[in-house]
Backbone as CSV, one residue per row, in Angstrom:
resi,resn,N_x,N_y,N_z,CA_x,CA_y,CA_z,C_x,C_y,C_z
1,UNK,21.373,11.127,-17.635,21.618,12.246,-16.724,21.968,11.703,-15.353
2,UNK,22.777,11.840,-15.015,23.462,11.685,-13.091,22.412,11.898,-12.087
3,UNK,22.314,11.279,-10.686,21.433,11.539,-10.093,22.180,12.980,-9.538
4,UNK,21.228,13.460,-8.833,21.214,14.817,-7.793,22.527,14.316,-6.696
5,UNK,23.307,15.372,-6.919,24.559,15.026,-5.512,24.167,13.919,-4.195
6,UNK,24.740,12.746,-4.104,24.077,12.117,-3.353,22.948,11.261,-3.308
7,UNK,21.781,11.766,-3.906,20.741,10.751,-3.906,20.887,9.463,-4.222
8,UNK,21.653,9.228,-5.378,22.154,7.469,-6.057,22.519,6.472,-5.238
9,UNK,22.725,6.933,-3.777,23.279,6.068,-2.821,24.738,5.996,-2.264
10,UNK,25.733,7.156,-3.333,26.868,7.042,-2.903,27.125,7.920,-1.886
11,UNK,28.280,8.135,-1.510,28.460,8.862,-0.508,29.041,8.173,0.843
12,UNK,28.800,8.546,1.683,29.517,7.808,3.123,28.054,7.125,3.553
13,UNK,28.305,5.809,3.845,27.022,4.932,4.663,26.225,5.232,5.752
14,UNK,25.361,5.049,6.006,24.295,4.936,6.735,25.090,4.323,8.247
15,UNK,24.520,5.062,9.482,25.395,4.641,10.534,24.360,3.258,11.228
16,UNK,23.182,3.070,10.031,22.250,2.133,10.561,21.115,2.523,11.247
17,UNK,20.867,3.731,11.872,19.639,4.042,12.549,18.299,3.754,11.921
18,UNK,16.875,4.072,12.738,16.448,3.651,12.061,15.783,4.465,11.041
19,UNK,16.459,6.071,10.970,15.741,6.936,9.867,17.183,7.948,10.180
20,UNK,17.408,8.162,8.917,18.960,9.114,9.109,19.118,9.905,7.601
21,UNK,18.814,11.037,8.307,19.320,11.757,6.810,20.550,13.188,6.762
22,UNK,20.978,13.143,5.860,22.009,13.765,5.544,22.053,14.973,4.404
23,UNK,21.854,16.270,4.645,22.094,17.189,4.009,20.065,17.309,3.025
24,UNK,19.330,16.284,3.380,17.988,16.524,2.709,17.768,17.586,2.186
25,UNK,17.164,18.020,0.794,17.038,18.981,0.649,16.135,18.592,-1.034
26,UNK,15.131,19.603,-0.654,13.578,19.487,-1.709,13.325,20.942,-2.026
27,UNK,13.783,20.952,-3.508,13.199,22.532,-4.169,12.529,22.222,-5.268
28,UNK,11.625,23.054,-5.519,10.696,22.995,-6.195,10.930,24.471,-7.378
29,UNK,11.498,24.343,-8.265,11.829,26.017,-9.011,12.392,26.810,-7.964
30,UNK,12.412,28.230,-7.361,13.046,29.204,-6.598,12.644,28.669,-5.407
31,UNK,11.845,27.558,-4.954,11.121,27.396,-3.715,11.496,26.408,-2.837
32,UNK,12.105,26.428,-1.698,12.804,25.735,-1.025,11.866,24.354,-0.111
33,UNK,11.264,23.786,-0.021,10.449,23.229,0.768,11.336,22.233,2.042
34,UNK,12.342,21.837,1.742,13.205,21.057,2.948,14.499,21.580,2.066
35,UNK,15.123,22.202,3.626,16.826,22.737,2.915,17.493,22.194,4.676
36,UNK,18.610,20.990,3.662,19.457,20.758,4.470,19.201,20.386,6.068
37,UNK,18.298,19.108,6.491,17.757,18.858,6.954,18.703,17.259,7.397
38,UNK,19.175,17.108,8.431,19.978,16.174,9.223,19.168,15.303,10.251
39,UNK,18.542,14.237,10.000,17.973,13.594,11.179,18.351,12.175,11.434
40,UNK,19.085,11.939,13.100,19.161,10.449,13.819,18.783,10.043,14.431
41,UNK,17.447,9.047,13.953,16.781,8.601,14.991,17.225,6.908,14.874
42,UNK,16.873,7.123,16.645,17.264,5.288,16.497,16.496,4.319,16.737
43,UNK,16.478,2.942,16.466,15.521,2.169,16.814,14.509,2.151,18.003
44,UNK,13.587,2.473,17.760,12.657,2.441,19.109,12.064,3.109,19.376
45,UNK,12.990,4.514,19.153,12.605,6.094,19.769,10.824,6.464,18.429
46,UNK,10.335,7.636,19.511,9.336,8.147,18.881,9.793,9.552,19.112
47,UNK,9.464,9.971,17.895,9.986,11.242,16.948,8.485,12.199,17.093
48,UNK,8.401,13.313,17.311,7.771,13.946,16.985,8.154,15.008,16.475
49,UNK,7.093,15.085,15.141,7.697,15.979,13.936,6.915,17.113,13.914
50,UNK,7.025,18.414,14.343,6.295,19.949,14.551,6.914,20.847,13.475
51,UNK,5.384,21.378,13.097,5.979,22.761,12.229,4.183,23.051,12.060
52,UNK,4.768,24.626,11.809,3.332,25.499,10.869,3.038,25.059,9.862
53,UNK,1.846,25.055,9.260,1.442,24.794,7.742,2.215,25.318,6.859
54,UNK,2.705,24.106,5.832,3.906,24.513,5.060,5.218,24.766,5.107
55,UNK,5.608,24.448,6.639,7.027,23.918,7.022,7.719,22.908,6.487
56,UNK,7.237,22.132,5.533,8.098,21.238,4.976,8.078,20.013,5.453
57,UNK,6.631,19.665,6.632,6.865,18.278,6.893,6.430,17.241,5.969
58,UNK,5.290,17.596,5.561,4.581,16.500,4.661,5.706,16.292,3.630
59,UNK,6.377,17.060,2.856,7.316,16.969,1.758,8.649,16.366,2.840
60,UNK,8.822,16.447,3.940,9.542,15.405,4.372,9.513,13.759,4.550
61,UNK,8.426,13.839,4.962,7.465,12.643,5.442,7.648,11.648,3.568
62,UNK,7.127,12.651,2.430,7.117,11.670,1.198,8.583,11.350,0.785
63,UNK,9.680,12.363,1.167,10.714,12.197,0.812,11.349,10.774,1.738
64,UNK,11.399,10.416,2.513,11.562,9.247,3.545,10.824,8.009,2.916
65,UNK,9.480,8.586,2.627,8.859,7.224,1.843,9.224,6.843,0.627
66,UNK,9.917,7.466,-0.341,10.150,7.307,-1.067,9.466,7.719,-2.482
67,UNK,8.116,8.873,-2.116,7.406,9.094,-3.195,7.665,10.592,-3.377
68,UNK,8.860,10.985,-3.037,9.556,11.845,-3.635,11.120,11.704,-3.983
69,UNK,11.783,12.377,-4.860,12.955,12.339,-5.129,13.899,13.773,-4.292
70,UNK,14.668,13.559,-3.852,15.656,14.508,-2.989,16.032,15.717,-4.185
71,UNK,15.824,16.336,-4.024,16.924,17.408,-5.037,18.705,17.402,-5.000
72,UNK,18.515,17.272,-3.262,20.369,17.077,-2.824,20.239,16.357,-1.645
73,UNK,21.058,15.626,-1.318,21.378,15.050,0.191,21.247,13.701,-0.072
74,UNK,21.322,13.026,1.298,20.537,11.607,1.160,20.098,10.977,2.024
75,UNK,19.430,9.871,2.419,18.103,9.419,3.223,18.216,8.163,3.477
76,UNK,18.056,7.414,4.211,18.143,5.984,4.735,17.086,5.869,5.702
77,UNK,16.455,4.443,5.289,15.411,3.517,6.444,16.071,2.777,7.017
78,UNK,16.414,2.530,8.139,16.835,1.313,8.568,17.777,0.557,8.208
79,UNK,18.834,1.463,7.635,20.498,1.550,6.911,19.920,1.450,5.490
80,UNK,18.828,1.481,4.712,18.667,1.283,3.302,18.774,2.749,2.599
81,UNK,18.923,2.792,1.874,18.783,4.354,0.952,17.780,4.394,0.429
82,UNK,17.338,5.521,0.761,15.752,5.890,-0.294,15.887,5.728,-1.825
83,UNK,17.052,5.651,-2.213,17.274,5.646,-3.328,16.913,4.201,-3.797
84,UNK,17.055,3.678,-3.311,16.786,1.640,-3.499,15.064,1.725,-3.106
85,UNK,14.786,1.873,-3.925,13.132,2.167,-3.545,12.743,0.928,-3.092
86,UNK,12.653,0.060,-3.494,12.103,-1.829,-3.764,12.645,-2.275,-1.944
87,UNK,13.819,-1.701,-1.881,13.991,-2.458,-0.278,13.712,-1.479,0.620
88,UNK,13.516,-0.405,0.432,14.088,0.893,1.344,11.903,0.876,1.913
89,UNK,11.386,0.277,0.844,9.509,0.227,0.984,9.439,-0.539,1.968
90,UNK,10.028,-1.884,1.741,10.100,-3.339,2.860,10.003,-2.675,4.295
91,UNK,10.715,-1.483,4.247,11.094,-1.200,5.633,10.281,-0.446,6.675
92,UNK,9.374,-0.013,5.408,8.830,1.137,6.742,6.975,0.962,6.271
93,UNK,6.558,1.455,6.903,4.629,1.386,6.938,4.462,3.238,7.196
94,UNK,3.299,3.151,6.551,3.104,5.071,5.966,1.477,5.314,6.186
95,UNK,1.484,6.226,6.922,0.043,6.687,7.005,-0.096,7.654,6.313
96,UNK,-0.619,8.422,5.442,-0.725,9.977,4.775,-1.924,10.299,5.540
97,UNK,-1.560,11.315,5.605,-3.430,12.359,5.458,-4.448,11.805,4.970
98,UNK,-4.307,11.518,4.105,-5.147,10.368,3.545,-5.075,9.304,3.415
99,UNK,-5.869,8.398,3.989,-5.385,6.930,3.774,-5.793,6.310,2.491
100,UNK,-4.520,5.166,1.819,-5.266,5.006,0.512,-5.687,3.883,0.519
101,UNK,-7.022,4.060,0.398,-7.607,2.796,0.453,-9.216,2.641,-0.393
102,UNK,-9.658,1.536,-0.815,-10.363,1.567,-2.320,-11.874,1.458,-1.487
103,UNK,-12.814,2.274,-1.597,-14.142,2.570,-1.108,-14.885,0.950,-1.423
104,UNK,-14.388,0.298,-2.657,-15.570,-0.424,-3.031,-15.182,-2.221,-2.413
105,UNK,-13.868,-1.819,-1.460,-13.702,-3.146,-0.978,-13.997,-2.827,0.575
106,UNK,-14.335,-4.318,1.134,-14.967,-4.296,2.302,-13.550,-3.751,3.738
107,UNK,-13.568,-3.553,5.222,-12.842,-3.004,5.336,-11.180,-4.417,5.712
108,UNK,-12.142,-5.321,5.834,-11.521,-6.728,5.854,-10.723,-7.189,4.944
109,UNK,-11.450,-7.068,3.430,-10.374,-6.992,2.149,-9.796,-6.240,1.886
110,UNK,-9.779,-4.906,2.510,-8.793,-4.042,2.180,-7.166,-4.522,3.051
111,UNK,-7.185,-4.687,4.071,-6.522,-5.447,5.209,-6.324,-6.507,4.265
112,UNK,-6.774,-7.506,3.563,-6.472,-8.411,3.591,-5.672,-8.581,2.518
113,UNK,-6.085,-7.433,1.447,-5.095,-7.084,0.244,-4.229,-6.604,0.309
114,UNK,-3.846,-5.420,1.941,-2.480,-4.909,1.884,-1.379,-5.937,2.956
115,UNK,-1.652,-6.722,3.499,-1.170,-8.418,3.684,-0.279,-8.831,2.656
116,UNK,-1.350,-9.508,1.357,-0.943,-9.883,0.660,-0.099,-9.147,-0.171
117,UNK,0.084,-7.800,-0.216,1.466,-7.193,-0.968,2.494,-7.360,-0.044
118,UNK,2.128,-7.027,1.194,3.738,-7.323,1.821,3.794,-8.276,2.143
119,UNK,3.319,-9.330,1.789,3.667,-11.037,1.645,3.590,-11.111,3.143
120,UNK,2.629,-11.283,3.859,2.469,-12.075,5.040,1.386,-12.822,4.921
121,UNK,2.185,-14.233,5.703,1.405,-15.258,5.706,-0.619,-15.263,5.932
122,UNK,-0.747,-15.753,4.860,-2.444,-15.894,5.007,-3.000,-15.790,6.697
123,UNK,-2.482,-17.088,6.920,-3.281,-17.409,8.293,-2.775,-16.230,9.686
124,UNK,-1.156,-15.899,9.317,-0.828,-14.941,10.301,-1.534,-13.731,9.429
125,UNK,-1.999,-13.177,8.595,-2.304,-11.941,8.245,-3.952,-12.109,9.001
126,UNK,-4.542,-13.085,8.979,-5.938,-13.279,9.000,-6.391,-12.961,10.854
127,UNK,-4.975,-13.516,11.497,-4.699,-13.201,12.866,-4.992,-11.985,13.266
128,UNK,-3.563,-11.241,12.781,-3.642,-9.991,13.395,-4.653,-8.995,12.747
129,UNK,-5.218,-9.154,11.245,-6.489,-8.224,11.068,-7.780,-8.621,12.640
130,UNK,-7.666,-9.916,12.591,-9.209,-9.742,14.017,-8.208,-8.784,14.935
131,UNK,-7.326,-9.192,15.474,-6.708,-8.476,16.263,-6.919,-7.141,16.200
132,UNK,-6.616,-6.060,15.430,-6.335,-4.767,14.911,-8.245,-4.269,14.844
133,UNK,-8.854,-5.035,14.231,-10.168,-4.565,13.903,-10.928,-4.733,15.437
134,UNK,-10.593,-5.983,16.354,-11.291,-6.173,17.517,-10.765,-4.801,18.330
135,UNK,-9.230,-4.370,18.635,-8.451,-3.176,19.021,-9.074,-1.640,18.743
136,UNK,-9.808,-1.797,17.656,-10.213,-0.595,16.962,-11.485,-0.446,16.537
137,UNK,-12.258,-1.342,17.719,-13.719,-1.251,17.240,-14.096,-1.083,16.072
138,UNK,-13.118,-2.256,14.827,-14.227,-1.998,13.380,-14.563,-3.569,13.412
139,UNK,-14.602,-4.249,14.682,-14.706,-6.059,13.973,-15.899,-6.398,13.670
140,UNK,-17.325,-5.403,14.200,-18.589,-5.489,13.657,-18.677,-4.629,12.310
141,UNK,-18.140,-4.139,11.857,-18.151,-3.177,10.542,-17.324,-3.829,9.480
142,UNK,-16.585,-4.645,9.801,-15.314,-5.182,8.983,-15.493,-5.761,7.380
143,UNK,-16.932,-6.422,7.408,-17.894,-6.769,6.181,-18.590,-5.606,5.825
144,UNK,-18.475,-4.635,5.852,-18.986,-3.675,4.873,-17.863,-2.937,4.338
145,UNK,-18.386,-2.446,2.958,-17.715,-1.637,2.238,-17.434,-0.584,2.968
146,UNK,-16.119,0.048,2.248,-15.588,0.927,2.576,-16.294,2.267,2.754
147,UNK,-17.112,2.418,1.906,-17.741,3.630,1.377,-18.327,3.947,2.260
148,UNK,-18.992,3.129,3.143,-20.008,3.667,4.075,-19.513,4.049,5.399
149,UNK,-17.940,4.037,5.350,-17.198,4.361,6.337,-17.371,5.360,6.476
150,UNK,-17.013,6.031,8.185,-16.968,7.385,8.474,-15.269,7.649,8.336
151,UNK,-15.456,9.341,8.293,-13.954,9.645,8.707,-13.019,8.930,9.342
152,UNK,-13.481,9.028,11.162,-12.763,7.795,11.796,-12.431,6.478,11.529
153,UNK,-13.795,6.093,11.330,-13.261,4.774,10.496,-12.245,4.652,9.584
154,UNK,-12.233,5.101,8.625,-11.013,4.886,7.422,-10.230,5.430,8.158
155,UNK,-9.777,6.677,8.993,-8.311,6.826,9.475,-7.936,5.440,10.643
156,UNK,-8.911,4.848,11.047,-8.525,3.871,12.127,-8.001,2.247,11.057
157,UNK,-8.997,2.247,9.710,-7.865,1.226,8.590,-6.779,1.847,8.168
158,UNK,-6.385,3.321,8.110,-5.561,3.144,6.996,-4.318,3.114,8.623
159,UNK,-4.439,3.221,9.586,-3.297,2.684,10.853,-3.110,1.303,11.205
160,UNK,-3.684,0.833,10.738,-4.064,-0.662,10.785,-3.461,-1.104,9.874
161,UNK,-3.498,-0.725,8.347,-2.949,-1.216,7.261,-1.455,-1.004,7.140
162,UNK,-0.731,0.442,7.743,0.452,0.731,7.953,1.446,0.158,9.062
163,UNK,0.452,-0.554,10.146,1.635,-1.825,10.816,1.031,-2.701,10.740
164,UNK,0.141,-3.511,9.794,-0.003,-4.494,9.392,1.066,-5.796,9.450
165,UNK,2.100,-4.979,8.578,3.457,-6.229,8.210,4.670,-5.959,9.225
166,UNK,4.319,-4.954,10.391,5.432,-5.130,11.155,6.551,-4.697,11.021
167,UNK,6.397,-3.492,10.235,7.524,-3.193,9.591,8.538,-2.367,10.777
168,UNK,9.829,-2.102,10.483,10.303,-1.830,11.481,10.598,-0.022,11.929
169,UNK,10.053,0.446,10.928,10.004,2.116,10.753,8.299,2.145,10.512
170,UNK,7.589,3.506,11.123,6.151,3.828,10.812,6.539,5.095,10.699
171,UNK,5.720,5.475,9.372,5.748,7.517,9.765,4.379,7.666,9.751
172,UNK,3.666,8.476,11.205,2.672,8.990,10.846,1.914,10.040,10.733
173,UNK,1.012,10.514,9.503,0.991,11.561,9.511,-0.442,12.365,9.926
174,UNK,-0.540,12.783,10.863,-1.647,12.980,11.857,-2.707,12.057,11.793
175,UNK,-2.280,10.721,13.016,-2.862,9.578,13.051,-4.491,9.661,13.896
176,UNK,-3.965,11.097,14.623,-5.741,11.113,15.396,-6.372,12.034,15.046
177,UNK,-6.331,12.516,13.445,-7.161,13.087,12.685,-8.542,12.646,12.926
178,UNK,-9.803,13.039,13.360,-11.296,12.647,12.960,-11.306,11.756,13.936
179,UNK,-10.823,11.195,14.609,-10.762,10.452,15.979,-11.537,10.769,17.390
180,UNK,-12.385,9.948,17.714,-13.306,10.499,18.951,-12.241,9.956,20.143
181,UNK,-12.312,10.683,21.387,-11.365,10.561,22.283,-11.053,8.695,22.907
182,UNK,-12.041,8.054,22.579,-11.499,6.593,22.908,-10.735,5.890,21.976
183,UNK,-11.019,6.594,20.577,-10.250,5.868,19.381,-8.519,6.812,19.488
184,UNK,-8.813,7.857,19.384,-7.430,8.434,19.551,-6.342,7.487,21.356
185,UNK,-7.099,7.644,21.956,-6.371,6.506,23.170,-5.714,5.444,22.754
186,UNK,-6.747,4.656,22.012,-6.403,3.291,21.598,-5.069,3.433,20.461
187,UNK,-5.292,4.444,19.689,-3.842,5.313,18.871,-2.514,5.038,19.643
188,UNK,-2.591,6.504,20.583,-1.404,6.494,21.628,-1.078,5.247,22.391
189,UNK,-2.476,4.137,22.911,-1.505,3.000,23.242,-0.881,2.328,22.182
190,UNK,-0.987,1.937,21.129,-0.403,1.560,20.294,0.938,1.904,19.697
191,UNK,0.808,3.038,19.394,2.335,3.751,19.209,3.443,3.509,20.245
192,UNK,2.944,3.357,21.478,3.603,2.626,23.057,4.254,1.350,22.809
193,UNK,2.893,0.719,22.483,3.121,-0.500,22.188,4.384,-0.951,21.193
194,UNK,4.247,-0.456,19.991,5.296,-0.313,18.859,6.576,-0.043,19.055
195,UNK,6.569,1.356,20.001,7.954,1.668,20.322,8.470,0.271,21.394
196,UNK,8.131,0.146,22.318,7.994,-1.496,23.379,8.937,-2.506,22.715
197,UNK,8.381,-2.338,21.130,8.496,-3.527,20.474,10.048,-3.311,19.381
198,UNK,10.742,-2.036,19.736,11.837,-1.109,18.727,11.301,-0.793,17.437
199,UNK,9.877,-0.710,17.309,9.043,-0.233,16.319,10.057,1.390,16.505
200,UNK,10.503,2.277,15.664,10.303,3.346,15.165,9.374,4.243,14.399
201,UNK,8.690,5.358,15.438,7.981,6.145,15.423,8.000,7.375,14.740
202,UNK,7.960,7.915,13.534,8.048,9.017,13.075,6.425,9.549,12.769
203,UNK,6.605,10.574,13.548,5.043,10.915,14.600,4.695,13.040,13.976
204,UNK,4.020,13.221,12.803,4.068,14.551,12.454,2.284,14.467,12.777
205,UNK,2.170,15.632,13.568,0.585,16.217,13.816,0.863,17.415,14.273
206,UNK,-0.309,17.867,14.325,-0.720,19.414,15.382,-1.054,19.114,16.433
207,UNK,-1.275,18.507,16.850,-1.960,18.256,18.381,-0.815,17.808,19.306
208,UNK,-0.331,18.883,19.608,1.074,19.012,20.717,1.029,18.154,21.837
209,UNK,-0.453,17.936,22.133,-0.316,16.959,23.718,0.094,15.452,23.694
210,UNK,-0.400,15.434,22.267,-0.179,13.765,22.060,1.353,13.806,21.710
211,UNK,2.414,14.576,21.301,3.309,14.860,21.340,4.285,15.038,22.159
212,UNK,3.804,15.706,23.269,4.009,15.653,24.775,3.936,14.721,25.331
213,UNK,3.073,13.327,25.282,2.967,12.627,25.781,3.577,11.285,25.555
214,UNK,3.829,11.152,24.102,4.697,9.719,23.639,6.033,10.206,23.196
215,UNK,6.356,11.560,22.922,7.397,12.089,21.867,9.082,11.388,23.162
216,UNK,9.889,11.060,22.576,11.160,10.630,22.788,12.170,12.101,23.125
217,UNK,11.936,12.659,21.635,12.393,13.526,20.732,11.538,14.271,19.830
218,UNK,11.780,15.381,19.806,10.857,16.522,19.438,11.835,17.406,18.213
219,UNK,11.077,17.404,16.703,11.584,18.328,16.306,11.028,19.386,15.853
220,UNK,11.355,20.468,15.461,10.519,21.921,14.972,10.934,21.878,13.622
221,UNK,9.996,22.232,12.930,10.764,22.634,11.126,9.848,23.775,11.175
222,UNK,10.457,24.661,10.540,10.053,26.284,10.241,10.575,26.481,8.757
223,UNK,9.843,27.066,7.740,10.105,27.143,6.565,10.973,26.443,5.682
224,UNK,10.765,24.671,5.813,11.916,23.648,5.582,13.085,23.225,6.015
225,UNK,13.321,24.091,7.377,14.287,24.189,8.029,14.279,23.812,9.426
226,UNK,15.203,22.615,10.316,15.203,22.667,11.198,15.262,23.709,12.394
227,UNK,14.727,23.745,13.433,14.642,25.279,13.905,14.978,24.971,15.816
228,UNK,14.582,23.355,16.035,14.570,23.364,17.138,15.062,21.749,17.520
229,UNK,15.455,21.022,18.212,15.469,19.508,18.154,15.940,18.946,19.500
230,UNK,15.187,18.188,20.467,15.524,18.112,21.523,14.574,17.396,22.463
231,UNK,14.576,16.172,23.792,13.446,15.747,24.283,12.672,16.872,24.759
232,UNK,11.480,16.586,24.479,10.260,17.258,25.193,10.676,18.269,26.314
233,UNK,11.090,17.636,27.612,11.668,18.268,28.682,12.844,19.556,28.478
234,UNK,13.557,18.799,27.808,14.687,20.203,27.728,14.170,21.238,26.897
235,UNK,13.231,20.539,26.062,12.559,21.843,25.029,11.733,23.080,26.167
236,UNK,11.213,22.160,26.678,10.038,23.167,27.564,11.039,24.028,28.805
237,UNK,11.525,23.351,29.125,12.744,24.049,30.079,13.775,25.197,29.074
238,UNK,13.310,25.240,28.425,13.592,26.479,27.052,12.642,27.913,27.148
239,UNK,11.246,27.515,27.696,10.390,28.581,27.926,11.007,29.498,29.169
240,UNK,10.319,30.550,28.825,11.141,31.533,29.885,10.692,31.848,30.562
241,UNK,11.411,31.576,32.068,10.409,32.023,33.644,9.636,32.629,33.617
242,UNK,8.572,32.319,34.077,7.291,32.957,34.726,6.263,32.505,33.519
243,UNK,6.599,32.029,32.456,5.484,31.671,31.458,5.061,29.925,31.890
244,UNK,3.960,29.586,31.533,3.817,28.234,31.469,4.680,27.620,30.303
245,UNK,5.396,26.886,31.209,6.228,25.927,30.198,5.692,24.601,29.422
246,UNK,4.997,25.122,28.057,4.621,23.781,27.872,5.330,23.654,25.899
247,UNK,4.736,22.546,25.898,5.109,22.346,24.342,5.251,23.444,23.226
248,UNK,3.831,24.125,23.876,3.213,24.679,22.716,4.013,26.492,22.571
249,UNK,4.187,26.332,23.957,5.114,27.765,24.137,6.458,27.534,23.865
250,UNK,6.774,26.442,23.384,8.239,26.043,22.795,8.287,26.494,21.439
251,UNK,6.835,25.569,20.826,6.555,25.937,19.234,6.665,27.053,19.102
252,UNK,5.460,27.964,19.741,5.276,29.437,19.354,6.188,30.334,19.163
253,UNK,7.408,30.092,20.157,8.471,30.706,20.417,9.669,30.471,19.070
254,UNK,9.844,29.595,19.001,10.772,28.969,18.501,10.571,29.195,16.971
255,UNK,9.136,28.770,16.212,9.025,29.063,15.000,8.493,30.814,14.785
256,UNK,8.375,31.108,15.572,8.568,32.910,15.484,9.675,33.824,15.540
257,UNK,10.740,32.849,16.215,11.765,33.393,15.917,12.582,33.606,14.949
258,UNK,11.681,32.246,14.418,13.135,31.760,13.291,12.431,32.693,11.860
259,UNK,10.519,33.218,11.865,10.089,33.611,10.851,10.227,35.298,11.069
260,UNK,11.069,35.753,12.051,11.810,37.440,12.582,12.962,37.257,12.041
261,UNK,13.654,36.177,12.158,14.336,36.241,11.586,14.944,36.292,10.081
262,UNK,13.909,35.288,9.718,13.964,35.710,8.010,13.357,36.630,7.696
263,UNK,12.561,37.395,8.261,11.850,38.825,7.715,13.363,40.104,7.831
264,UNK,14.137,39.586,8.815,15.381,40.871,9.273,16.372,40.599,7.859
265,UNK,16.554,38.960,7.349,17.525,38.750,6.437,17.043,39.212,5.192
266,UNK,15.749,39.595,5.107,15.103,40.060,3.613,15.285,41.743,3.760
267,UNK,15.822,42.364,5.023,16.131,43.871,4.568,16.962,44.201,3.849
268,UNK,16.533,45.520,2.551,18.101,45.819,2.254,19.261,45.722,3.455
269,UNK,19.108,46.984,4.414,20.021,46.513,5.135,20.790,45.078,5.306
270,UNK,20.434,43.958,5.484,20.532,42.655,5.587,21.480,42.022,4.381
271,UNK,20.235,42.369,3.329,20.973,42.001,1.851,22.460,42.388,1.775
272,UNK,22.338,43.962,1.888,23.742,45.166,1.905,24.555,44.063,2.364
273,UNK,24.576,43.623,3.865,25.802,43.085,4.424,26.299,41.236,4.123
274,UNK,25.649,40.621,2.868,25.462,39.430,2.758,26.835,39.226,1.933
């Protein structure tokens, strides 16, 4: 059977950025979850990725990683195609919601096992774990099992484990989940740091300030659909006089419009004139 229009890799090339997609698009039976979804980001920049629950980011976020398949369109890391799974992985480091990581290894061997898949050197892997664990207040915890970790804790390995190898794309997906306000800091400097370094930032949470505060570029997705896309500043300079112009009155605005609007396209009336 043929792949899905596009996905196989053919098509017109990658202009090289470091996350670029073209026509994306994820259905599930009658159910649209990402339709036709265009994104260029370039080396360096930090992306922040906004939407309501069930906007289609997380099913964006796996589609980029590669642990989903496109229905239509197509997707590139760092000029690779998602479709080339084996190189297109090399390229990027992934935080989920959940971090995956095995309770019954200590938090040192866990680090030290996801090293050794992306083949970095022993002695440099052995480096930057003190590094990362001293950074993240786990270097006294680092010999115990996982299990006895708190929330924070495991979200502060599984960020640790995702730029481990340096990769040159990160997506993350609400990195200051369970985070007490000095560990979430130490977060945002880091992501600084990364971008500093032409690390690419693909940055999806709820917490608009931290968004506000590192975002490059800001996008909105509303029912799988792009809805809004633009730096921070020009977004908020979008709010309308006399309101406080901030992020969040961008969101509110913006993905309410776009969900009036699909309530007007579901009238007969609407239908009638389609």
């Amino acid at each position: 059977m043929p792949s899905p229009a596009g996905t196989d890799g053919t098509g017109p090339a990658s202009s090289g950025r470091a996350i670029e997609t073209d026509g994306l698009t994820k259905r599930y039976g009658d159910v649209d979850a990402v339709v036709d979804l265009d994104l260029s980001i370039d080396h360096g920049q930090i992306y922040g990725f906004l939407g309501p629950n069930g906007s289609g980011k997380t099913t964006t976020m796996r589609l980029l990683t590669t642990l989903l398949t496109p229905t239509s369109g197509r997707a590139w890391i760092d000029g690779v195609p998602v479709s080339d799974r084996p190189r297109a992985i090399q390229r990027l480091g992934y935080l989920p919601e959940e971090p995956p990581i095995f309770d019954e290894l200590t938090g040192r061997e866990q680090l030290r096992y996801v090293a050794d898949l992306s083949d970095v050197p022993a002695a440099v892997a052995d480096e930057r774990i003190q590094d990362y664990l001293e950074r993240f207040d786990l270097a006294e915890d680092a010999d115990r099992r996982i299990e006895s970790y708190s929330k924070g804790m495991r979200q502060k390995l599984g960020i640790v484990q995702a730029v481990l190898d340096e990769p040159p794309v990160v997506l993350l997906d609400e990195p200051t989940s369970g985070l007490d306000p000095r560990a979430a800091r130490a977060v945002k400097d880091l992501i600084g740091d990364l971008a500093d370094r032409e690390t690419t930032i693909f940055l999806s949470t709820h917490i608009l300030p931290v968004v506000d505060e590192l975002a490059d570029v800001v996008g909105v997705l509303s029912d799988g659909r792009m809805v809004a896309e633009d730096d921070p500043v020009e977004l908020k300079s979008r709010a309308e006089a006399g309101t406080s112009s901030t992020l969040e009155d961008v969101f509110l605005d913006v993905t309410a419009t776009h969900e009036e609007a699909g309530e007007e396209s579901d009238t007969p009336e609407a239908a009638a004139g389609r």
